[in-house]
N, C-alpha and C positions, 0 to 999 in steps of 0.2 A: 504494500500500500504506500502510495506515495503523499507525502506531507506538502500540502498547499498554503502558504499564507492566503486570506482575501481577498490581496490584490495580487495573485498570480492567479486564484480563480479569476478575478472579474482580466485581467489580460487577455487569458483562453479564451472565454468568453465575447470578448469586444473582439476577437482576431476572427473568430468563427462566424460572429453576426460580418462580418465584411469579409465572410470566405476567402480567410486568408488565415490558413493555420500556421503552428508556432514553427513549425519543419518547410514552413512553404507550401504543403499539398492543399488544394482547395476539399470543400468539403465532402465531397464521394470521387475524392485521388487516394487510392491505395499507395500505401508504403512497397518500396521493391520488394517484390515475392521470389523465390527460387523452392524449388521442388528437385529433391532426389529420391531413387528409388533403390530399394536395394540394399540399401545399408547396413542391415543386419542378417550375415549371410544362416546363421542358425536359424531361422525363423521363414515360417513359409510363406510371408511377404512382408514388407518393410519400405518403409519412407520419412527421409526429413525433408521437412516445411521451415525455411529462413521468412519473418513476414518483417523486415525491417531487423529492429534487435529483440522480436521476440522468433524464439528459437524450440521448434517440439519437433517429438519423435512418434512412430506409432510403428508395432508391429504387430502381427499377425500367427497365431499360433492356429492349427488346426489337428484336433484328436477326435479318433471316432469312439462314438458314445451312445447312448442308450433314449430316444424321443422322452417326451413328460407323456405320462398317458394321456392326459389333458389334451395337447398337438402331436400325437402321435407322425402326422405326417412332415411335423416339421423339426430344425434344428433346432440349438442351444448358443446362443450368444450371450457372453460376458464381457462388459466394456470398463475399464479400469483405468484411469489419469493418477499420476502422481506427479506431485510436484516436486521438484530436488530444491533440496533446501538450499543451494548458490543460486538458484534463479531468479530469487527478489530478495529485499530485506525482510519480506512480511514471512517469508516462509521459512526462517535461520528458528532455531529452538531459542527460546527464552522469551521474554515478555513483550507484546507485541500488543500496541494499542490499533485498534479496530475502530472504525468512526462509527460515532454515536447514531444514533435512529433518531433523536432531538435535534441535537443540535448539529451532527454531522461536524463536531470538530477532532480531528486524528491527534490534538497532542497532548490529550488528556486520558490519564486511565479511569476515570469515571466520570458523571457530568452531572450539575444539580437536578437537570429536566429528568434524568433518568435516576428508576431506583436501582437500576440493574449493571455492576461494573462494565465494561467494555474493554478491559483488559486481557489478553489472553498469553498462555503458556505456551509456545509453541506449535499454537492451531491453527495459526494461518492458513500455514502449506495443507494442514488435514482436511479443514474446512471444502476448502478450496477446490484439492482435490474432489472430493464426495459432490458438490454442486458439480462441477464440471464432467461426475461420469454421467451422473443423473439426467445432466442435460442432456451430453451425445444420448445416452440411449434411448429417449425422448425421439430424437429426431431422427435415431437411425434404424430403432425399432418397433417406432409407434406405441399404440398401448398394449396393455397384459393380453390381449387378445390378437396382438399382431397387426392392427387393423392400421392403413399409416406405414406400414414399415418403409424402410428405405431398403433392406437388404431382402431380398429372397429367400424367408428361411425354408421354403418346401424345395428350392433348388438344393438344399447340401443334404437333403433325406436320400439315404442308400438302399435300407430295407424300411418302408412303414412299420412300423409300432414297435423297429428292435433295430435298426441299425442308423446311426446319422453322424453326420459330421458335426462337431463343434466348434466354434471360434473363440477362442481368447483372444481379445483385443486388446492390447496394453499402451495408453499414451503418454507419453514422460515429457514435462518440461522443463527444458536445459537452461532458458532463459527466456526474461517475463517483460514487456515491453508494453502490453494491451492485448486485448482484441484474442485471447486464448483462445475462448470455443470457434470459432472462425479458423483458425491456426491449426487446431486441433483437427474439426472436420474434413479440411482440406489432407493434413499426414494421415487418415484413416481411409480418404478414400484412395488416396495416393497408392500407399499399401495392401489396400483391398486387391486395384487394379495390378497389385504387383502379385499377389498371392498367386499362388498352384496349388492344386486342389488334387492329388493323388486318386488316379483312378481306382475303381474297386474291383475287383473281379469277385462275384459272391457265387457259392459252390448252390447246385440244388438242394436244400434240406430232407430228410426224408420226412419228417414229418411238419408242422404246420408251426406245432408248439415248442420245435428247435431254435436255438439260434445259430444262427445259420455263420455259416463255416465263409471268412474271407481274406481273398490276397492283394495286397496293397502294393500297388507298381511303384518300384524304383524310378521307372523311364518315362510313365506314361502321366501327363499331366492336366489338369482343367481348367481354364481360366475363369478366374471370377467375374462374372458379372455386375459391373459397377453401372450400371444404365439408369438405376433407379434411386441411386443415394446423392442424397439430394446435398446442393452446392450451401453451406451455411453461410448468409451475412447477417451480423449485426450491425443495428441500426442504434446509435446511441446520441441519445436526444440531449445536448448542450443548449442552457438558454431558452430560445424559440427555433433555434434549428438542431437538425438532424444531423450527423457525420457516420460515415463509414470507417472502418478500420482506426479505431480510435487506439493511441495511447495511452499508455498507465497515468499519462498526467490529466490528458482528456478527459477518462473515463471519472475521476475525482472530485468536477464540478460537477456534474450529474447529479440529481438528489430525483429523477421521473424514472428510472428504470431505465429496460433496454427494450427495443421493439425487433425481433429476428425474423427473418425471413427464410423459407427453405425453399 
């Protein structure tokens, strides 16, 4: 979290009403982006996302697993962000003030408006992380029912109601600049599109109530289908206007939320 006086908010703010932010970029100009793929050769896809100086990684783990009976016909995706504690000061372990819900000032460990300290022990990064997986999987798996998804999960079913494929998604961020879940969505789908997805060769069962007998090709590969995962921007609302790909300093005058689009 970064620490603002009032007149380095009202600066931001007066530079944004005359679309003209503090880096120079007008106000829906992204910061230089770079995308690599690949990067984690353990992993059965992988990508880093540079958006400026915020800096995240996402890979891709795939193990075959057992449906919920619930979706029998479909897979299991787990989506995971962590944040490394060098990537901002908010995420270092020890006391880390958190702005208030009153008065929204960050340099105080408690505020008279509120009865509730705002202080915290090294929750930054934890916090942080938990909103951030909560969110991707929101938007990359719809709700408990699948409905909304971004991913495909009846594409990675092998045998219905006994064999599927699973995804661990893992997103780590290296370093924290603004605008993460945008940064984030981008390295997962990055990754996605980078995955192989191991064919299966499944043997005839003899019976119904078997599980059924399978061999996993070394050679033979699938690619993921990224068609339908959808591009994340957030919209974050300074003042009376809107900006795209906001800053950690940006996003600190804000006191309306964020408005996201998929």
């Amino acid at each position: 979290m970064v620490g603002l006086s009032v007149g380095e908010k009202h600066f931001i703010q007066g530079g944004i009403a005359q679309d003209l932010r503090s880096d120079g970029r007008k106000r829906f100009d992204y910061r230089p982006i770079s995308v690599e793929t690949g990067v984690i050769p353990q992993a059965n896809g992988s990508a880093r996302v540079r958006m400026g100086a915020t800096h995240v990684i996402a890979s891709v783990k795939a193990e075959l697993g057992k449906p919920s009976p619930l979706q029998p016909d479909k897979a299991k995706v787990a989506i995971y962000v962590d944040c490394s504690p060098t990537a901002a000061p908010m995420f270092e372990v020890g006391n880390i003030s958190l702005p208030c819900d009153k008065c929204h000032s960050v340099y105080m460990s408690s505020c008279s408006l509120s009865r509730s300290t705002i202080n915290y022990r090294g929750r930054g990064g934890e916090q942080l992380s938990t909103e951030l997986s909560a969110a991707l999987q929101r938007c990359l798996l719809g709700g408990k029912s699948g409905a909304g998804a971004g991913i495909n999960l009846s594409s990675l079913s092998v045998v219905e109601g006994k064999i599927c494929w699973d995804l661990y998604v893992d997103g780590l961020v290296v370093s924290s600049d603004g605008n993460l879940l945008d940064a984030l969505g981008a390295a997962i789908k990055a990754a996605l599109s980078n995955t192989g997805i191991p064919k299966v060769h499944v043997a005839v069962s003899a019976s119904a109530d078997e599980q059924p007998e399978v061999d996993i090709s070394d050679e033979e590969f699938l690619q993921f289908d990224t068609f339908g995962i959808p591009v994340i921007i957030t919209l974050t609302k300074v003042g009376r206007h809107y900006i795209i790909d906001a800053t950690s300093e940006e996003e600190v005058p804000n006191e309306l939320g964020y408005l996201r689009f998929y």
